[in-house]
Steps between C-alpha positions, in 0.01 A plus 500: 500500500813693342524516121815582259358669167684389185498669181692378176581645157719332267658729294458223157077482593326461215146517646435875482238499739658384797519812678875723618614397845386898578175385430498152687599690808214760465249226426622235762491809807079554366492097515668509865307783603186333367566150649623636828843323474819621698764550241839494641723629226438536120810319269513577167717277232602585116608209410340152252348195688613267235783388683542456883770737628281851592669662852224683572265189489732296696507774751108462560564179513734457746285803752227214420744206658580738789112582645582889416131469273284204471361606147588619142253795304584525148341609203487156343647112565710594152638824692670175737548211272575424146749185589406231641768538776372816647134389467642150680633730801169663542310228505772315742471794738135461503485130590762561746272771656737775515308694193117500654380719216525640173274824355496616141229737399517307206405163610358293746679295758426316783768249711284193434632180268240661220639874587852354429401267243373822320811672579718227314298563191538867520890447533491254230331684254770766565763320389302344223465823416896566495553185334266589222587879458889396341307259196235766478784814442667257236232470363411811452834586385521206223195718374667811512749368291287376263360801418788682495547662837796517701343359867822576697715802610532779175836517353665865510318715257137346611312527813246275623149634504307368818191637321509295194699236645764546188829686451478859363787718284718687751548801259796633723681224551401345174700777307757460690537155436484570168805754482656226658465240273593763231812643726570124456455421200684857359828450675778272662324541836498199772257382719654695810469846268132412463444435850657811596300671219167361635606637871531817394082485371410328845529136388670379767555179793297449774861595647441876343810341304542488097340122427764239450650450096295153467166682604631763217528208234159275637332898362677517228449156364099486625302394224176642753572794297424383138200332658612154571420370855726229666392335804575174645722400231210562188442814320179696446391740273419861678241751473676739651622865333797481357817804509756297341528438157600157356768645319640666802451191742732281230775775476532508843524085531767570242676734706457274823713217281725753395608616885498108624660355192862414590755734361745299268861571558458736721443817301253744517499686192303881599404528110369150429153467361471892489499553057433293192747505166402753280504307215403169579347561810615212635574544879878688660707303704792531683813323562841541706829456387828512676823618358803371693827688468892399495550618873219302643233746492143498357267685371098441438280641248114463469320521103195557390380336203218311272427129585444475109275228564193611277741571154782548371677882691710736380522686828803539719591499862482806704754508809275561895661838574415629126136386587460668833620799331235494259232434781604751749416723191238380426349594875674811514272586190225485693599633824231795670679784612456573882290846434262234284418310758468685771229725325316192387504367875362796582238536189378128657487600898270783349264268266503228824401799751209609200373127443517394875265864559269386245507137624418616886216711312374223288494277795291766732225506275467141477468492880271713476277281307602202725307679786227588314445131379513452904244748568262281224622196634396573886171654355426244311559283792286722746211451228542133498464471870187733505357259253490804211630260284515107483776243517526456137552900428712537756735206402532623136511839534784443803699308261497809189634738792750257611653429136541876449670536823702193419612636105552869709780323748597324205614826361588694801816170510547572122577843539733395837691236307555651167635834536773616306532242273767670305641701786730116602629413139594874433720539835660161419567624155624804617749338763613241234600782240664747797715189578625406108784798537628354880504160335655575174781671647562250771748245501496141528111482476491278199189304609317857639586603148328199342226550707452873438529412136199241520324841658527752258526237153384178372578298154891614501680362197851484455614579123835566412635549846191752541266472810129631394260494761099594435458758764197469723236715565568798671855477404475487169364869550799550706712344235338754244646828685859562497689549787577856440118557462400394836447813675187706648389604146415152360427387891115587505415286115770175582318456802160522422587216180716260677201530792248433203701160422591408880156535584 
């Protein structure tokens, strides 16, 4: 009698023990060899028996129909059947004599009505078994949820831990989430400048493309990361580290109404929103006016002035162009002079070459001691199995080595991941002030000068036709040395404070 062997892996299995199809194979040519059975051809599936629809099944199948083998070896009747459809067929082609046998190393069958009638209830508790398994996962996930664990896929900035069967910080992507939300939150940037911003770190499609502006929102506006879990229409309260602050999270939602609200009129005013009245500090609007002449021609002009909504406002207007003015000097102040940054790029490749050396070096030595703990492990091991010590022993003391090897990985990925923590915000810094000069001598950049001045200041009040900006850090020590000053002599102390504050 010819037999077709038949092995099966779904790629969804949740029964860890049923073994790889490599392994079905290696175990089902011992069983043939063993049993003295003449196996045609060995086919070999990757697919769920759930639902009916597998090709390669159908395939044995139809050999079956066609006298090319009379019988079927497989690891077990839930390698062939978890519907009752396909279990129907096999049982059909056994009545109707074309399938004369069945082998599984894994349970008995014989073709009589009680080897059949036993091979029902094997198929039948397979797809009890499928029926049951979707309750039991929701189950389990209700319970998750619960107690505060996210049971599904881990948003961007987590990763899920097959260990702990929870979602772990991704401290990579996690920061750069959070400059993201900050990128956001700091300037007029869209969605599509996010998404392009999160390529350029590796957050990308499954395309290899920048993801798609509503992905860029559904992050931005994900309460996961304050800690509160929806799923299935309810929310939960999460366990889960957090890397976004709850002040952050609501400027950005702000920011997200600001970019979908509808503009009114049309106009897009670049200076909007960007300083508070000196001396009410009530908030500076802007409005347009349009002067229409004798001949038929017109002309627009855009002010700048307090709401005077909070009291009573002595304060005047201040015309658009008078206000870039007093911006683009206001970035020119602060602009770093080409010989600056190109010896502060170079002061950081140094100090990344000198921290990555120590890293490799740190990391070396902690190998080290991972081998060692391997030595102890397999001796520990060797004494166990020449009964030098007992169970017990063995258990515990395998458990101290493995916790030490566990908190050594632990910081072998610390020391991977962290790096130059400072190294990132100092070149960004650096680019940001190289580029104030370009973009305060540029023209027609009125929102690129709006956001360059949300960069470099914050808290700008408008008295008396003045714009006063609080510098930020870093540029504020910029601020503090004159233009004329900026040379090679004051290079060396500038750059070591304005590092201090960056930093």
């Amino acid at each position: 009698m010819k037999y077709i062997a038949y092995c099966r892996k779904s790629t969804d299995e949740k029964d860890k023990q049923v073994l790889s199809i490599d392994q079905q194979v290696a175990e089902l040519k011992e069983f043939a060899i063993r049993e003295r059975l003449e196996v045609t051809e060995f086919i070999t599936e990757a697919k769920t028996a759930k639902i009916p629809g597998r090709e390669q099944f159908a395939e044995v199948l139809r050999r079956i129909e066609k006298g090319e083998a009379q019988g079927i070896v497989s690891w077990h009747p839930d390698r062939l059947a978890r519907n009752s459809i396909d279990g129907g067929r096999i049982i059909y082609l056994i009545d109707t004599g074309k399938l004369l046998d069945l082998k599984f190393p894994q349970f008995w069958f014989d073709n009589t009505p009680q080897g059949k009638f036993m091979l029902n209830i094997a198929f039948g508790q397979s797809k009890y078994y499928v029926d049951n398994l979707s309750e039991n996962v929701k189950r389990g996930m209700r319970h998750k949820l619960r107690i505060g664990i996210w049971p599904s896929k881990a948003p961007v900035g987590y990763i899920n831990d097959s260990r702990t069967k929870n979602i772990q910080l991704d401290s990579e992507r996690a920061r750069i989430i959070k400059k993201a939300f900050e990128t956001f939150t700091e300037g007029r940037k869209s969605f599509t400048e996010i998404a392009l911003y999160l390529f350029k770190f590796g957050i990308k499609s499954a395309s290899n493309k920048p993801i798609k502006p509503d992905e860029v929102r559904r992050i931005l506006t994900n309460k996961f990361y304050i800690g509160i879990m929806k799923y299935g229409g309810e929310y939960y309260q999460g366990v889960h580290k957090l890397f976004i602050s709850k002040q952050l999270f609501d400027e950005a939602q702000k920011q997200v109404i600001r970019i979908e609200r509808p503009r009114r009129n049309g106009h897009d005013f670049a200076f909007a929103g960007l300083a508070r009245c000196g001396e009410c500090n009530a908030t500076i609007t802007a409005e347009q006016h349009i002067k229409k002449y004798k001949n038929g021609g017109s002309q627009t002009f855009i002010y700048y002035r307090c709401t005077k909504k909070l009291k009573p406002c002595d304060q005047k207007y201040i015309p658009e162009p008078e206000m870039e003015t007093q911006l683009r000097k206001i970035i020119d102040d602060v602009a770093l002079p080409h010989q600056w940054a190109n010896d502060w790029y170079k002061w950081m490749d140094e100090d990344e070459k000198e921290e990555q050396s120590l890293a490799e070096e740190n990391i070396s030595k902690l190998k080290s001691e991972i081998e060692t703990l391997d030595r102890k492990l397999n001796l520990l091991l060797d004494s166990y199995l020449d009964q030098v010590i007992d169970s017990e022993t063995y258990k515990i003391k395998k458990n101290e080595l493995f916790e030490e090897k566990l908190k050594i990985n632990e910081e072998i990925t610390k020391i991977q991941t962290s790096g130059s923590n400072w190294l990132e915000p100092m070149k960004e810094w650096v680019g940001s002030a190289l580029s104030c000069a370009k973009i305060a001598r540029a023209k027609n950049t009125s929102h690129d000068l709006a956001i360059m001045a949300k960069t470099v200041g914050s808290n700008f009040f408008l008295t008396n036709r003045q714009l006063v900006p609080t510098y930020n850090l870093g540029f504020a020590t910029l601020r503090a040395t004159p233009s004329a000053q900026r040379n090679s002599e004051t290079l060396a102390s500038k750059s070591q404070s304005v590092n201090r504050l960056v930093s």
